[in-house]
C-alpha positions in Angstrom: 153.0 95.7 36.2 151.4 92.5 36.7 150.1 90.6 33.3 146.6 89.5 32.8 146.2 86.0 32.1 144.5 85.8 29.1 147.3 88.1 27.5 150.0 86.0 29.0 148.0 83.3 27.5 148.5 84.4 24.3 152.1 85.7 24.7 153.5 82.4 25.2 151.2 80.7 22.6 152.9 83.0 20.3 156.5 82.6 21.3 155.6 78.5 21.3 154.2 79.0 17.8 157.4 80.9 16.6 160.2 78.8 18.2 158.6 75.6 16.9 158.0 77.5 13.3 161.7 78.0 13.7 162.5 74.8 13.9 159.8 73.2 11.2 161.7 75.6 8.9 165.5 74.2 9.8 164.1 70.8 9.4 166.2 69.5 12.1 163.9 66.5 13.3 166.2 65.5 16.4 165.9 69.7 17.4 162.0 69.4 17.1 161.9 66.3 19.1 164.3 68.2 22.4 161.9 71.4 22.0 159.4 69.0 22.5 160.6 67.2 25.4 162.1 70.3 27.3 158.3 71.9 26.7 157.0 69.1 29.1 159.6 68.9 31.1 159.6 72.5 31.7 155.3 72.2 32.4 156.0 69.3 34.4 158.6 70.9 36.6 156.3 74.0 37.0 153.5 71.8 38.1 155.3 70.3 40.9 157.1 73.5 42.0 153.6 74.7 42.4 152.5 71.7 44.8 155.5 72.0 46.4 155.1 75.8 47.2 151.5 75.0 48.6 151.5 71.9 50.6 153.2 73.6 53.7 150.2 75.8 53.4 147.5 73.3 53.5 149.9 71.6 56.0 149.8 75.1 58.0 145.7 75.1 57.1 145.3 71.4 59.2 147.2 72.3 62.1 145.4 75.6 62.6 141.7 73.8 61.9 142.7 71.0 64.5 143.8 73.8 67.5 140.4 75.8 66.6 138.3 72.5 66.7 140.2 71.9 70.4 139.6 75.6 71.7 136.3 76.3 70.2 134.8 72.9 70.4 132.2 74.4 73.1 131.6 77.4 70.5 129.7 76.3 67.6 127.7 79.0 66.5 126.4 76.8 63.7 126.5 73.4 62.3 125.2 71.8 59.5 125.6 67.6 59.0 125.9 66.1 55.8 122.6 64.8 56.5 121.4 68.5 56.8 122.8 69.3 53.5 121.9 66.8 51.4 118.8 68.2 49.8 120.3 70.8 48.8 123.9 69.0 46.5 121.8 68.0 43.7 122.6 71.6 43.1 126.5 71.7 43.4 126.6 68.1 41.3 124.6 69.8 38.4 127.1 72.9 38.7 129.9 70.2 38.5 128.6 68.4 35.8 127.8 71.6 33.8 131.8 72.6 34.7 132.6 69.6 33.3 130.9 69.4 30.5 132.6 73.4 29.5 136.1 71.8 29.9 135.5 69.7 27.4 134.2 71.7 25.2 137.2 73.8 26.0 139.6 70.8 25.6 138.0 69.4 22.1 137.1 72.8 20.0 141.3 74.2 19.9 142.4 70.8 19.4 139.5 70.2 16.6 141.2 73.2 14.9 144.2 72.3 15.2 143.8 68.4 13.4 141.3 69.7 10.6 144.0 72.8 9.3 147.5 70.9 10.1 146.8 67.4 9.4 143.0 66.8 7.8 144.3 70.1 5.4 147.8 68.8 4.0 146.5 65.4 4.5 143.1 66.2 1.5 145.5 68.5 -0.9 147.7 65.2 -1.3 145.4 62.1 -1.7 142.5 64.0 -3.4 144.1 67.0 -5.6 147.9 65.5 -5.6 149.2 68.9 -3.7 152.5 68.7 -2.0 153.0 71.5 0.4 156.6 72.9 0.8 158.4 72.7 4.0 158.0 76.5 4.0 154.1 76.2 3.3 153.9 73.5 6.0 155.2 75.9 8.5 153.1 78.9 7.3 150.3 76.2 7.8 151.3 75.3 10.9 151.4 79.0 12.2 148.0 79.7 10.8 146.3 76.5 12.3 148.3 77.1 16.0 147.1 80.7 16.0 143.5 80.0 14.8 143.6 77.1 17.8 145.0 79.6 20.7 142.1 82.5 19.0 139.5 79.4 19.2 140.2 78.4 23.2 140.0 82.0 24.3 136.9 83.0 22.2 135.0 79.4 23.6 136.9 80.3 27.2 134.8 83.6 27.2 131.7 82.5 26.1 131.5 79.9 28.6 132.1 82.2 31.3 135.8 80.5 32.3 138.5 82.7 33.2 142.3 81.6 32.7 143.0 82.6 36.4 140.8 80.0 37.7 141.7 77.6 35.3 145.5 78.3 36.2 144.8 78.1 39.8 142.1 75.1 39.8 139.8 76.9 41.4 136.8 77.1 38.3 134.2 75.7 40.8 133.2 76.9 44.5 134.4 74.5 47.1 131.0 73.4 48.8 131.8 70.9 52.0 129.2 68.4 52.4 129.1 69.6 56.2 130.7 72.3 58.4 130.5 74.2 61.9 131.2 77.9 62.6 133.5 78.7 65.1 134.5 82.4 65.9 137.5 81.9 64.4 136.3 80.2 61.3 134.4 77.5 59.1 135.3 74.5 59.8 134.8 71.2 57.1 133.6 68.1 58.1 135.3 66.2 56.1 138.3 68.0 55.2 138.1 68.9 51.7 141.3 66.6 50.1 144.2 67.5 48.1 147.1 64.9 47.1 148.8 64.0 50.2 146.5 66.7 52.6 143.9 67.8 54.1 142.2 71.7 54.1 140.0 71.8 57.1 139.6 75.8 57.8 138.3 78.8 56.1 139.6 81.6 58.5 138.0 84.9 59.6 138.3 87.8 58.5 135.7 87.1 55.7 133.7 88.5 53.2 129.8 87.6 52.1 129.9 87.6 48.3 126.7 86.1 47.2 123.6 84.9 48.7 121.4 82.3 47.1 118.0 82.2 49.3 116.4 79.8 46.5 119.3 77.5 46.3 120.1 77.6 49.6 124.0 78.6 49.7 125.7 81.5 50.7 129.4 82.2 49.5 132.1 83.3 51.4 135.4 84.6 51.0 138.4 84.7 53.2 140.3 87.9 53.2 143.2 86.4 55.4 146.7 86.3 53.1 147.8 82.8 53.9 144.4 80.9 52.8 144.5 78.1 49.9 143.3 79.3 46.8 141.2 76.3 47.0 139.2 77.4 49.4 139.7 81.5 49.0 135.9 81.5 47.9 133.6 78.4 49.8 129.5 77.7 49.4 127.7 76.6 52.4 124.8 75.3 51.9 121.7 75.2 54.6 117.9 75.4 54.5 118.6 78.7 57.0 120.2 80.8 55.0 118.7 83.6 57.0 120.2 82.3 60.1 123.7 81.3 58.8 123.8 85.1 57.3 123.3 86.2 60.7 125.7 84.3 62.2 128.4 85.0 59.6 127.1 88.8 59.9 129.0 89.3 63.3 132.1 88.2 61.9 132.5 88.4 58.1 131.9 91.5 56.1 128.8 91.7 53.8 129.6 93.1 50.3 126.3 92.9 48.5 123.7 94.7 51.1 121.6 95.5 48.2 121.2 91.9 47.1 120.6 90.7 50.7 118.0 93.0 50.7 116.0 91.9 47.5 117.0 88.0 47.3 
């Protein structure tokens, strides 16, 4: 049975919250200080397990979006320049800057929670009202300020609309390439979009159309082949034509929302 995020989320939160309550309680500071250190070391090693799991498949991605380019490069069903899209990115930069402007709202709010009950609390009771806390009631403190700060990210997570998938797999914001060609075997970017140390060049077909934007001007498009970068699962293209890229993409990706084609 596979876990959902958010409640893995919070299932490591807690057993974080209780091994370190553990360990405020002992007193032990040189114990504290190894949790510590073996907490990064474990993220850090995760991270880069995770890169090195999906470079050979960006690697895989290049190689397959240079032979299409060399067999199809007579079969362009549609292109769009960077001039041609240009008009239209004011929209994806405002997305991105809303995005951004979310995360740190999502960074700042847990972490504001976290200083005013742990540190701004303890910190009043003993210059203002002469209250020493207990290493017991510095712990208890500690486990109602690091709960109150995991319950604050996921209540601001969901009310910004940010789900703990995409924000595990980077992927909180459609990849839009500034321009791209159709092939029959795939969308092609031109540039490659750019990850640390290579390049993803190809969304493949089989595909899916999962929302059409006539007023912005985008359509989205998702890959249903197994092997695609979750960076680009899910890609925008933008175009004045959005009536003739849907065409195109029509004979060769599936179209999921035929009610909102009809009405947008």
């Amino acid at each position: 049975m596979r876990i959902p995020p958010d409640l893995k989320q919070v299932l490591l939160s807690v057993a974080s919250i209780s091994v370190f309550a553990i360990l405020l309680i002992l007193g032990k500071t040189f114990l504290i200080w190894i949790y510590i250190g073996l907490t990064f070391a474990v993220i850090f090693g995760y991270s880069i397990y995770r890169t090195s799991k999906t470079i050979p498949v960006f690697k895989e991605n290049g190689k397959e979006a240079a032979q299409i380019k060399k067999d199809y490069k007579d079969k362009v069903l549609f292109r769009q320049t960077a001039k041609d899209t240009q008009p239209f990115m004011a929209d994806y930069e405002m997305e991105r800057l809303q995005l951004s402007k979310k995360m740190l709202i999502l960074m700042m709010v847990p972490f504001a929670v976290l200083i005013v009950l742990y540190i701004a609390l303890p910190t009043v009771l003993r210059l203002v009202f002469h209250i020493f806390l207990s290493r017991l009631q510095i712990t208890e403190l500690y486990v109602a300020s690091a709960l109150a700060s995991v319950g604050a990210s996921l209540l601001v997570r969901r009310r910004l609309g940010l789900s703990a998938a995409s924000l595990s797999s980077g992927t909180q914001i459609v990849y839009a390439p500034r321009a791209y060609h159709i092939t029959p075997k795939g969308v092609i970017f031109d540039p490659p979009m750019r990850v640390p140390n290579v390049e993803v060049s190809v969304l493949k077909f089989p595909a899916r159309v999962k929302r059409v934007e006539r007023e912005r001007k985008f359509i989205e498009l998702e890959s249903l082949a197994d092997d695609v970068p979750a960076q680009i699962k899910l890609v925008r293209l933008y175009t004045k034509d959005v009536d003739r890229l849907l065409s195109v993409l029509k004979s060769h990706a599936e179209v999921e929302l035929e009610e909102q084609l009809a009405t947008s």
